[in-house]
C-alpha positions as CSV (number, residue, x, y, z in Angstrom):
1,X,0.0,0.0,0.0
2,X,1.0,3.8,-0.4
3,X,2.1,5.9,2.6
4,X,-1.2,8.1,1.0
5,X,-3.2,5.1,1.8
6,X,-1.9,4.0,5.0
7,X,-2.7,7.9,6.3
8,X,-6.1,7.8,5.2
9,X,-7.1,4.2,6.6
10,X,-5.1,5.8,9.8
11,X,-7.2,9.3,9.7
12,X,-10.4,6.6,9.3
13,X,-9.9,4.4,12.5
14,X,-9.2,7.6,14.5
15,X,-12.6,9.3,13.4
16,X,-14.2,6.0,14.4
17,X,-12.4,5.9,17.3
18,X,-13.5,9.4,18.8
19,X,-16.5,9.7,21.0
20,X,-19.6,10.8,19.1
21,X,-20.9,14.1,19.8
22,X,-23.6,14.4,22.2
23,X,-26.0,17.8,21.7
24,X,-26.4,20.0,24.4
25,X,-29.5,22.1,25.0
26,X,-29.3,25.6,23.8
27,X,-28.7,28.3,25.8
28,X,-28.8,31.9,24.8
29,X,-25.7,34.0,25.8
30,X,-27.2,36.1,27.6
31,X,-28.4,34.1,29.9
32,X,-25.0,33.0,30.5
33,X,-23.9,37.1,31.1
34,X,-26.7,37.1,33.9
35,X,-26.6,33.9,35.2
36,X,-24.5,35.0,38.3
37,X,-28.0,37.3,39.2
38,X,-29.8,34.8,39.0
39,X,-28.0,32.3,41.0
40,X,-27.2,35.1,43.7
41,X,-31.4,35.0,43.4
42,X,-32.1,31.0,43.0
43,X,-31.5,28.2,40.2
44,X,-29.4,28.5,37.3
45,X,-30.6,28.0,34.0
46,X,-29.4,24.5,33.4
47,X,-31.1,23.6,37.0
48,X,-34.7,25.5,35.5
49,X,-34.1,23.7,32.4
50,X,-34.1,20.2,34.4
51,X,-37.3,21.2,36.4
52,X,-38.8,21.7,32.8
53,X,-37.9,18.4,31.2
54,X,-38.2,16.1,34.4
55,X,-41.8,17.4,35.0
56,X,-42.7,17.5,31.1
57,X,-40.4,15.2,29.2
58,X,-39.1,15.7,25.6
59,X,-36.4,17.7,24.6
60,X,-34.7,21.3,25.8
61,X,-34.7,23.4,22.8
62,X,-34.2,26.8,24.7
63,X,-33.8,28.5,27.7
64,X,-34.0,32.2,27.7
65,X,-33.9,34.9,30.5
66,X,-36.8,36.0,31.5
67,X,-37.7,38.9,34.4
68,X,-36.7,37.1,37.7
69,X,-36.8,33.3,36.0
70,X,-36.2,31.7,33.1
71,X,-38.2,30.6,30.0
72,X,-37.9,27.1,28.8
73,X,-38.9,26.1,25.4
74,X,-39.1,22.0,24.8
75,X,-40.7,19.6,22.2
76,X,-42.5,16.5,23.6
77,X,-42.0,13.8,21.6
78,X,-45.6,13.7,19.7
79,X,-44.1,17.2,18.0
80,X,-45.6,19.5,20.1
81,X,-43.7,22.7,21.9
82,X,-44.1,23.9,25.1
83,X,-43.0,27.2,26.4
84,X,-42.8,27.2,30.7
85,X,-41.6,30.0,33.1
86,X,-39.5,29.1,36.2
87,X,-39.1,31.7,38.7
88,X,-35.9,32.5,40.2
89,X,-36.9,30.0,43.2
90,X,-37.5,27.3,40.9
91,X,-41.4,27.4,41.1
92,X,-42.8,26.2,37.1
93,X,-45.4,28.4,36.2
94,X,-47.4,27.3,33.2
């Protein structure tokens, strides 16, 4: 075989190798730039984000500061998205 060969069968096994890519939730930056206020006032935004999905199921799309809380957006798994508020004491509010 080829040194050119050998390098890309390499490069291959490597690729395969690596751990696959797990997606994260998104999370707008500027909930990160105030999430010290709000943990200096309760939960965090990955914290209101758990609330969300352990109470509702499905799937974090988007958390979003809101006021004195957070806004979490997730999909259920029949399609449908839900839009909650979490205070900053972690109460879920619709």
């Amino acid at each position: 075989m080829t040194r050119l060969a050998l390098l890309v069968i390499s490069l291959c096994l490597l690729l395969a190798a690596a751990p696959a890519v797990v997606a994260q939730p998104y999370y707008d930056k500027q909930t990160d730039k105030q999430a010290g206020q709000a943990r200096a006032k309760g939960i965090s935004a990955s914290q209101a984000a758990q609330k969300v999905q352990s109470r509702y199921g499905g799937k974090v799309l988007k958390v979003q500061r809101s006021g004195n809380g957070y806004r979490v957006k997730l999909i259920k798994k029949d399609g449908r998205i839900v839009s909650v508020f979490v205070d900053g004491s972690g109460r879920i509010k619709g």
